[in-house]
C-alpha positions as CSV (number, residue, x, y, z in Angstrom):
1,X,0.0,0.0,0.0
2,X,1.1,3.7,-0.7
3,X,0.7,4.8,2.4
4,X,0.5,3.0,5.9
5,X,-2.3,5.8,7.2
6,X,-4.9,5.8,4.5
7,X,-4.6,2.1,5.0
8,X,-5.2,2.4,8.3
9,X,-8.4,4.7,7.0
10,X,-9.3,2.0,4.8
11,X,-9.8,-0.6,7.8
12,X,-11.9,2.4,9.7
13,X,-14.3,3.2,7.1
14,X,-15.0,-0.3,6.2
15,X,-15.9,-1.4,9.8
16,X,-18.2,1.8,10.1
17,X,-20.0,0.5,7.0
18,X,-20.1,-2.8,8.5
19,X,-21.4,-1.4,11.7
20,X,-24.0,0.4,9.8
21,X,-25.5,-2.0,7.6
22,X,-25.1,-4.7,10.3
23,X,-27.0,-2.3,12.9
24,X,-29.6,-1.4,9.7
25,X,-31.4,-4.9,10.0
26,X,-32.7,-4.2,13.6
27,X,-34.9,-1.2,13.4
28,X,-37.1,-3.1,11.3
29,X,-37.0,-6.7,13.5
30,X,-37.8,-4.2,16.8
31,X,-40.5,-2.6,14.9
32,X,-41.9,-6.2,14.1
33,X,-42.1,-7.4,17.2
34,X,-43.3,-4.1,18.7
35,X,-46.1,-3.8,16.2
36,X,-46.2,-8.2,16.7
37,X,-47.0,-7.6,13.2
38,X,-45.5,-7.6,9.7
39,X,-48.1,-6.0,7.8
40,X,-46.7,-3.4,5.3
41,X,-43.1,-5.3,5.4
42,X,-43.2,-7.2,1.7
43,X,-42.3,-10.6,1.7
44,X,-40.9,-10.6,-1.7
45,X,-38.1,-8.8,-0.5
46,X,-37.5,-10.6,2.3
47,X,-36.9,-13.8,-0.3
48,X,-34.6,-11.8,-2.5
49,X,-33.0,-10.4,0.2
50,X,-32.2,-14.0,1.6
51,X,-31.4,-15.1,-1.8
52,X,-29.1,-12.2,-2.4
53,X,-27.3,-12.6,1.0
54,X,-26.5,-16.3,0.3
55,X,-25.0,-16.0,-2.8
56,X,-23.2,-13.0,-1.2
57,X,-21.8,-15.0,1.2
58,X,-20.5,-17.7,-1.3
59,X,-18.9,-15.4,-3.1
60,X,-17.1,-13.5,0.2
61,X,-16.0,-16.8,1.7
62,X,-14.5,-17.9,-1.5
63,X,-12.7,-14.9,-2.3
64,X,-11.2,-13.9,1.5
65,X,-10.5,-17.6,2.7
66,X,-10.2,-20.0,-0.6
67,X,-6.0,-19.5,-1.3
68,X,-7.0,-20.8,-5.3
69,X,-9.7,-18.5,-5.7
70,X,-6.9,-15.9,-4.5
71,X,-4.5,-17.0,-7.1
72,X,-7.0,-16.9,-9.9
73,X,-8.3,-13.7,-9.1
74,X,-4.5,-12.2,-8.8
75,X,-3.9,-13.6,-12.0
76,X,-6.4,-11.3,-13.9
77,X,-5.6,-8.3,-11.5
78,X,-1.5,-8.6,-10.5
79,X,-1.5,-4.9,-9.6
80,X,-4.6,-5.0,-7.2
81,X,-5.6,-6.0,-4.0
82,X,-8.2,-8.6,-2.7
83,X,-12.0,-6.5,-2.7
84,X,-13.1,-8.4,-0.2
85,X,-12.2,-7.3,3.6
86,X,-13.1,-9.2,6.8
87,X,-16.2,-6.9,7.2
88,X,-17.6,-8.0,3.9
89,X,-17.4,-11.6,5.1
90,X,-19.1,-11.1,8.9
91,X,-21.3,-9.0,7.0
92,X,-23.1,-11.2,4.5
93,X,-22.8,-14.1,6.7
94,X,-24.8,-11.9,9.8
95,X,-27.5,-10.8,6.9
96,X,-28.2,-14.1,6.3
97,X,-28.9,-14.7,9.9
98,X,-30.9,-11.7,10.7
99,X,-33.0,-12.3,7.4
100,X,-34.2,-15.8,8.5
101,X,-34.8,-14.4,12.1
102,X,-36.9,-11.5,10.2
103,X,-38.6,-14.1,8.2
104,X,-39.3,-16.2,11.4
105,X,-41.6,-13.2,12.5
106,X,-43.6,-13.6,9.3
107,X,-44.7,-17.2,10.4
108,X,-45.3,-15.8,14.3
109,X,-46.9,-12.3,13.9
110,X,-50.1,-10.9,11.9
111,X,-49.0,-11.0,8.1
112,X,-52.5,-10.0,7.3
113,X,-52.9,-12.7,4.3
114,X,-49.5,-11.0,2.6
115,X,-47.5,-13.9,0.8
116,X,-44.5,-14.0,-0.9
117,X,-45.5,-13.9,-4.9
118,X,-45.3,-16.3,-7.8
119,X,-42.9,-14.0,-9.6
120,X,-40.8,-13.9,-6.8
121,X,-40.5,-17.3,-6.5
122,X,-39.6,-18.0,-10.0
123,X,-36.8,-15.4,-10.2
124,X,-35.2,-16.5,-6.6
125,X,-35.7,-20.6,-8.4
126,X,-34.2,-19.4,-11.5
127,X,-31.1,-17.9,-9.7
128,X,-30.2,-21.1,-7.9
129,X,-30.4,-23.1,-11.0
130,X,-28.0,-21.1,-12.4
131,X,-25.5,-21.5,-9.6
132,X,-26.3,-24.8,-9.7
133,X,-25.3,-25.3,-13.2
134,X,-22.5,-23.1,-12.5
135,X,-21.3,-25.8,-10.0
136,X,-21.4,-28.2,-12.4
137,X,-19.5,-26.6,-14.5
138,X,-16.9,-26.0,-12.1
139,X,-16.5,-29.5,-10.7
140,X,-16.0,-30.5,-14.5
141,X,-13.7,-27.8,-15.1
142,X,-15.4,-26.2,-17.5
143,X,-15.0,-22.7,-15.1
144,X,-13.1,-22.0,-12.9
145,X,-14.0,-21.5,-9.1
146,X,-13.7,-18.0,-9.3
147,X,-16.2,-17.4,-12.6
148,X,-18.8,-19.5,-10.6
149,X,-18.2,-17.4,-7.2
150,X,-19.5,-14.7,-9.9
151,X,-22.1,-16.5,-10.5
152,X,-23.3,-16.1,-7.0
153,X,-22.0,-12.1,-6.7
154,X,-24.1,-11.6,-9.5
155,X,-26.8,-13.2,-7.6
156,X,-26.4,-10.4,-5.0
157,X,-26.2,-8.1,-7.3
158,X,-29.5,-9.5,-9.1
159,X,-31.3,-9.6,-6.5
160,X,-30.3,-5.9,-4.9
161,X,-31.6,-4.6,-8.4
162,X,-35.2,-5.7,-7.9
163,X,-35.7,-6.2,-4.0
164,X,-37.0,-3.0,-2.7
165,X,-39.3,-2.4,-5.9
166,X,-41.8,-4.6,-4.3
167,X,-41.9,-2.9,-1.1
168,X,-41.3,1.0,-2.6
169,X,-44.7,-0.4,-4.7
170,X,-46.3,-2.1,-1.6
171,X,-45.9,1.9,0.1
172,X,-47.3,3.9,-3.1
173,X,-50.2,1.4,-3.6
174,X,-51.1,1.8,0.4
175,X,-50.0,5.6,0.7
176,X,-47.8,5.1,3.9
177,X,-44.9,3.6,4.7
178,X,-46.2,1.8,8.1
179,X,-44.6,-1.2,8.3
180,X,-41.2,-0.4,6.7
181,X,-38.8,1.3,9.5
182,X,-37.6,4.4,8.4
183,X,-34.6,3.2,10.6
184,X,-33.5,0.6,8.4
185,X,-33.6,3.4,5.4
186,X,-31.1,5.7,7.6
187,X,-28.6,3.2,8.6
188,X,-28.6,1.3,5.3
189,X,-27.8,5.0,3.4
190,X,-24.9,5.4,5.8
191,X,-23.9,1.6,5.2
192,X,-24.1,2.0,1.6
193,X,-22.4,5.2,1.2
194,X,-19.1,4.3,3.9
195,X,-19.0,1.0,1.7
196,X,-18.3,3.6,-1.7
197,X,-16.0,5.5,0.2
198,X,-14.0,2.5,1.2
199,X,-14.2,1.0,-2.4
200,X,-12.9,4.5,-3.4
201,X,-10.1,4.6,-0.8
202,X,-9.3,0.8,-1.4
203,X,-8.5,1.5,-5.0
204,X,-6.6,5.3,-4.9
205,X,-4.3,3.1,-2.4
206,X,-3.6,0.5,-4.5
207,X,-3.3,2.4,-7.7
208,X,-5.7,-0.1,-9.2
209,X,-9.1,1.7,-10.2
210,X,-10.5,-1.4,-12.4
211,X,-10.6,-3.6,-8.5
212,X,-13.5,-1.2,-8.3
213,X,-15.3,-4.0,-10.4
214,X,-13.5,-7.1,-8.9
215,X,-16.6,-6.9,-6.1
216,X,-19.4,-6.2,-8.1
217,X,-21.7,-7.6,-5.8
218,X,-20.4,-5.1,-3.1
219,X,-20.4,-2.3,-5.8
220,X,-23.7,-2.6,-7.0
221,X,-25.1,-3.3,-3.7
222,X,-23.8,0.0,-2.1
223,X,-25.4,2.0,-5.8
224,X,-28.1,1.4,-5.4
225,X,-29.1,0.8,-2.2
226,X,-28.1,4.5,-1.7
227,X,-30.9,5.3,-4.7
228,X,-33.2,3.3,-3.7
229,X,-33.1,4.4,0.2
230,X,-33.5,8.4,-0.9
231,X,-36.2,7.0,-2.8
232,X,-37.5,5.4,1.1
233,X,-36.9,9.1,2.3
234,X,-38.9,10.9,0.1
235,X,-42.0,8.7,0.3
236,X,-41.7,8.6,4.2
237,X,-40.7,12.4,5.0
238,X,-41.9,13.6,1.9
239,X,-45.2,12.1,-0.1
240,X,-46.8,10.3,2.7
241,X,-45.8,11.9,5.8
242,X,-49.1,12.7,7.7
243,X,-50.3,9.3,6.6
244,X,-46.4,7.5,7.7
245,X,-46.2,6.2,11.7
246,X,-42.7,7.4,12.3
247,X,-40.1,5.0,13.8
């Protein structure tokens, strides 16, 4: 690294995105159980969100523990630097944790009839055949292990594309955002725009501005989770505010 300090930045800024988008899932499981309801929470995103975080994790463990995923991922980047930190790792494997804990609430608390829909289903179905082919093809050795691991990035990063339309829909169609914590909107903007910064940091150290891509997962995620969370804002401060219950 260039310089010993903005390294020492780097490790900062990526555990205060961790913090942040690690803290982001409990706003929303408090306001579940306070409510002991899940009404206005849409369950489509909860299975994308699951989805998302598995593949996620695939790809994190692969690329920050696996040395031959290392050495395949140096050899089409020999100037750069691994895109995946520690944080990235706890992370992914924590979101897949506090998803199935938020999901558990669904089968305890009043859902009010919701369900998770057909579409959703096919799309989260179609993603795991793919990485399942992907496999395949890896234990033949048709790909290698790092092209399938980007198989299952691009599964986060599929799934991060589409997962808060259904709920952004679910809060125009009822007017109000009750439901959805406006806490979870906060802490995930933070998370998601620490996470750019460290992406930005990571690659002016290393002098290597195309690793910016070698996470796309992490990339994507942080895009447009920051667009889709001012999108959040405006509905609950903004078009629906007297009609919003505020937490």
């Amino acid at each position: 690294m260039n310089s010993s300090v903005l390294g020492a930045l780097n490790v900062v800024v990526g555990w205060l995105y961790f913090a942040a988008w690690t803290v982001s899932f409990y706003p929303q499981v408090h306001y579940n159980w306070s409510r002991k309801s899940v009404v206005g929470l849409n369950f489509d995103y909860l299975c994308y969100n699951l989805t998302g975080f598995l593949g996620y994790s695939f790809f994190n463990v692969g690329m920050y523990w696996v040395a031959s995923v290392q050495g395949q991922y140096f050899a089409l980047h020999p100037r750069g630097i691994n895109p995946v930190q520690l944080n990235d790792v706890v992370f992914s494997m924590h979101g897949v944790l506090i998803t199935l804990l938020t999901i558990a609430q669904c089968f305890i608390y009043d859902r009010g009839g919701q369900r998770v829909s057909l579409v959703a289903c096919i799309l989260c179905g179609g993603a795991w055949l793919v990485s399942s082919v992907a496999v395949i093809a890896t234990l033949s050795n048709v790909i290698t292990l790092l092209t399938c691991l980007y198989f299952f990035a691009y599964i986060k990063l599929g799934t991060t594309l589409i997962k808060y339309v259904p709920q952004a829909f679910m809060n125009y169609r009822r007017k109000s955002t009750e439901g959805w914590s406006i806490g979870n909107v906060l802490l995930d903007f933070t998370g998601g725009v620490l996470s750019l910064a460290q992406m930005m940091l990571l690659n002016y150290i290393s002098g290597d501005w195309s690793s910016i891509f070698g996470d796309p997962a992490k990339f994507g995620v942080s895009v447009f989770s920051v667009l889709f969370d001012v999108l959040f804002m405006v509905q609950h401060y903004g078009l629906y505010r007297d009609v919003s219950e505020f937490t």
